[in-house]
N, C-alpha and C positions, 0 to 999 in steps of 0.2 A: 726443801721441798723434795718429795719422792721422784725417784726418776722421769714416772708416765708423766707428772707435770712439766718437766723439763722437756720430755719429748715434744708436749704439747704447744709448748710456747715455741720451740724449734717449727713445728710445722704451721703455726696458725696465727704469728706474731706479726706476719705480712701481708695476710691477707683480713684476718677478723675487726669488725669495727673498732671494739673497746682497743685492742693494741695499738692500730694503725694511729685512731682518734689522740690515744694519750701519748706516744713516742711524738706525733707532729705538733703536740701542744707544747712538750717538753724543748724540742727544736726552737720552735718560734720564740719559746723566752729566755731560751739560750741565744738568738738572732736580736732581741730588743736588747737584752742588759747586759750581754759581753759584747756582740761584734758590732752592734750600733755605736758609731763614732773611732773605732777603730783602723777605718779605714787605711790604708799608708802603715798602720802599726808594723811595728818591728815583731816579728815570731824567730821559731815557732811559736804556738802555743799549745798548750800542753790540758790533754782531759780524762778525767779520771770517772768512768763507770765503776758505782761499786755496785755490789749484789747484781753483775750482770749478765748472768741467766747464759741465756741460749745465744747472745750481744747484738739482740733486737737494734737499743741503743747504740752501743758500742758500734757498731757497722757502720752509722750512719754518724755517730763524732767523726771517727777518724777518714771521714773526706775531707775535714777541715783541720784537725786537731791530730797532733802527736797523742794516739790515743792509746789507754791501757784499760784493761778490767781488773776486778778483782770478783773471786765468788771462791767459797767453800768446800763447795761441788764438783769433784774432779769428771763430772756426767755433763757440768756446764761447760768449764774450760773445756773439754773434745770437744762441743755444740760450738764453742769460739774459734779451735784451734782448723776445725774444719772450714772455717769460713775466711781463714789466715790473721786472725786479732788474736792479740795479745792479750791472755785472760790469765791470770797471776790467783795462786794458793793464796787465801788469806780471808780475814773476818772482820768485823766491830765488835768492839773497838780496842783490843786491845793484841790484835793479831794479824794488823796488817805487816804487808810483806815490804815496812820501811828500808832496810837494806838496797832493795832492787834499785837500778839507777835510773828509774823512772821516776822515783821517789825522790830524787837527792833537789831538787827546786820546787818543788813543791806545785800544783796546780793550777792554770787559773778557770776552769770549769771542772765543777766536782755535781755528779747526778748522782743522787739513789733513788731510784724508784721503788716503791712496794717494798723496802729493804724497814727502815725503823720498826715495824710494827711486829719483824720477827725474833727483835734484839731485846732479850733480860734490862740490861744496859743503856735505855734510849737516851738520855740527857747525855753518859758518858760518850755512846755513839757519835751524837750531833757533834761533842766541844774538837772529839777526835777526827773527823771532817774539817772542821774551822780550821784546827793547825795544819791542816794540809792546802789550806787555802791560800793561793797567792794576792797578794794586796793589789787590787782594781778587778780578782774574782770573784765566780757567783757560784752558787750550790743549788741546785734546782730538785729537793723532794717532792715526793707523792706516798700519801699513806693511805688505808681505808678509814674512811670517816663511821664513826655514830656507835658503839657498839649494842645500842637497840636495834645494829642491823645484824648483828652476829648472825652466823649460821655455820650452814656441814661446809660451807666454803672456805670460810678461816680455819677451820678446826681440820680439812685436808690441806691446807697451805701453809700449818704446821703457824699461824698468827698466836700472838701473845695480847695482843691490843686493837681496838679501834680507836681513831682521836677526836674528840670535837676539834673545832678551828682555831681555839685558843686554848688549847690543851697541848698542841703542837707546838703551837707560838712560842710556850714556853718553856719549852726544850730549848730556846735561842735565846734564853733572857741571858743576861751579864755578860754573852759572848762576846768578840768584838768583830760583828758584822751588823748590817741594817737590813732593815727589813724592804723588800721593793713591793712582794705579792706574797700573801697570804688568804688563801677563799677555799670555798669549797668548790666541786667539779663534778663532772659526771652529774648534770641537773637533772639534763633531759629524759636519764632514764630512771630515775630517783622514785618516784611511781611504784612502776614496773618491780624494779628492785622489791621495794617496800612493800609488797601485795604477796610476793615471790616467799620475802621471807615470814612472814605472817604463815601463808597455804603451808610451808614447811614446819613448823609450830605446832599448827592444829594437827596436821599429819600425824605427828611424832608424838605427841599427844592421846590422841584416837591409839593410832600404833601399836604403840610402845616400842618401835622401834625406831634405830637411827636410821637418817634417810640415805640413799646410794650415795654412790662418789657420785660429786658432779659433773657431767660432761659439758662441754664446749661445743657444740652444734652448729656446724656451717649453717649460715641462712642462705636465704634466697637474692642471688644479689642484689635487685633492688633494694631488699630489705634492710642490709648491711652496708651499701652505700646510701642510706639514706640517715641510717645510726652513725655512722662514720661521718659523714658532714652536720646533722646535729650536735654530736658530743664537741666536733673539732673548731666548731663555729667560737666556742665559750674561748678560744684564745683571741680575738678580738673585746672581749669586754675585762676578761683578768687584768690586763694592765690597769684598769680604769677604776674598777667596783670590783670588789669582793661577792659572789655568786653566793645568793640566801644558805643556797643549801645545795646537796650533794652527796651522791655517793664516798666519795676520795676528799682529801685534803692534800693541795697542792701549792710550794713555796719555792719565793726565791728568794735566797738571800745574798748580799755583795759584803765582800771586805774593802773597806776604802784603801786608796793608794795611799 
């Protein structure tokens, strides 16, 4: 990602709905499928943010988890190193930074969020994830779903892909983990989105030209705490049913003991 993106997620990752919404959905199914029945367990235990940005995420593993990042971006790591998280040089999948002695046991909570869809490599990505996976771990992704929703958003986020929900899936086939949740996310504002990138279309169209860089626009707060418990609500029903549809494609997957 370009810098300003990086800026942006540093200044608007805590307070904007879509962040706040997907980090606390991410949490809570890191809260059902690793620390549910854990209790009494013996630790540390050990978490691995990869692609993590400005350590949105990563801040909030490591009150529980011996946590580390990884990101590419020496713009991110300062975004990390400012906030006192460890956020380590390195890439998917074939350039992480295994040496560090972070690495030497391997994980048992591994997230990438927003990460697969920027990688050449996505199947080799996901298998290179799994061997860092410790046995009774989970992996918790998030990608953009549908690319009939493509727009000037992927294409400044520097995206390679969008996935349907079983296009994803099967980045996981032969591996040796199971699957718990697999759906799509971001329902509520699926609409919205979809209308959004249509009007850019005809625009560009009309035009002839490409549309601005997109900005991020603080709302009004009601209006942002009201998107922020909509979006954040769908982690009650993920464990249960797989959401029709959705912006994102969202999974967790476990390695048995």
């Amino acid at each position: 990602m370009d810098e300003a993106l990086y800026r942006l997620h540093a200044e608007r990752e805590g307070t904007y709905w879509w962040w706040v919404a997907k980090n606390r959905i991410i949490l809570s199914l890191i809260e059902r499928y690793f620390w549910r029945g854990r209790a009494g367990g013996t630790g540390p235990f050990r978490a691995l943010d990869v692609g993590c940005g400005a350590g949105g995420v990563l801040a909030r593993l490591a009150r529980r988890f011996d946590a580390v990042g990884v990101d590419m971006s020496p713009i991110a790591r300062e975004y990390c190193a400012r906030r006192g998280l460890i956020a380590l040089d390195g890439a998917l999948p074939d350039a992480m930074p295994l040496g560090h002695p972070a690495f030497r046991e391997g994980f048992d909570v591994i997230v990438a969020s927003e990460v697969i869809e920027h990688i050449r490599e996505d199947r080799a990505s996901v298998a290179a994830l799994v061997r860092l996976l410790k046995p009774g771990g989970v992996i918790v992704c998030t990608v953009p779903a549908h690319m009939w929703l493509w727009s000037s958003h992927d294409d400044f986020n520097h995206h390679r892909r969008r996935y349907t929900r079983s296009q994803f899936g099967a980045l996981f086939d032969g591996l040796p983990v199971r699957t718990h949740v697999l759906s799509c996310c971001q329902m509520c504002s699926m609409p919205l989105v979809a209308a959004g990138r249509a009007v850019e279309k005809i625009r560009t169209r009309i035009t002839g030209k490409p549309p601005p860089e997109p900005e991020v626009t603080p709302l009004p707060g009601p209006v942002n705490w009201a998107l922020t418990k909509a979006f954040e609500s769908e982690k009650f029903w993920l464990p249960h049913a797989g959401l029709p549809w959705g912006t994102s494609v969202i999974s967790v997957h476990g390695r048995d003991s």
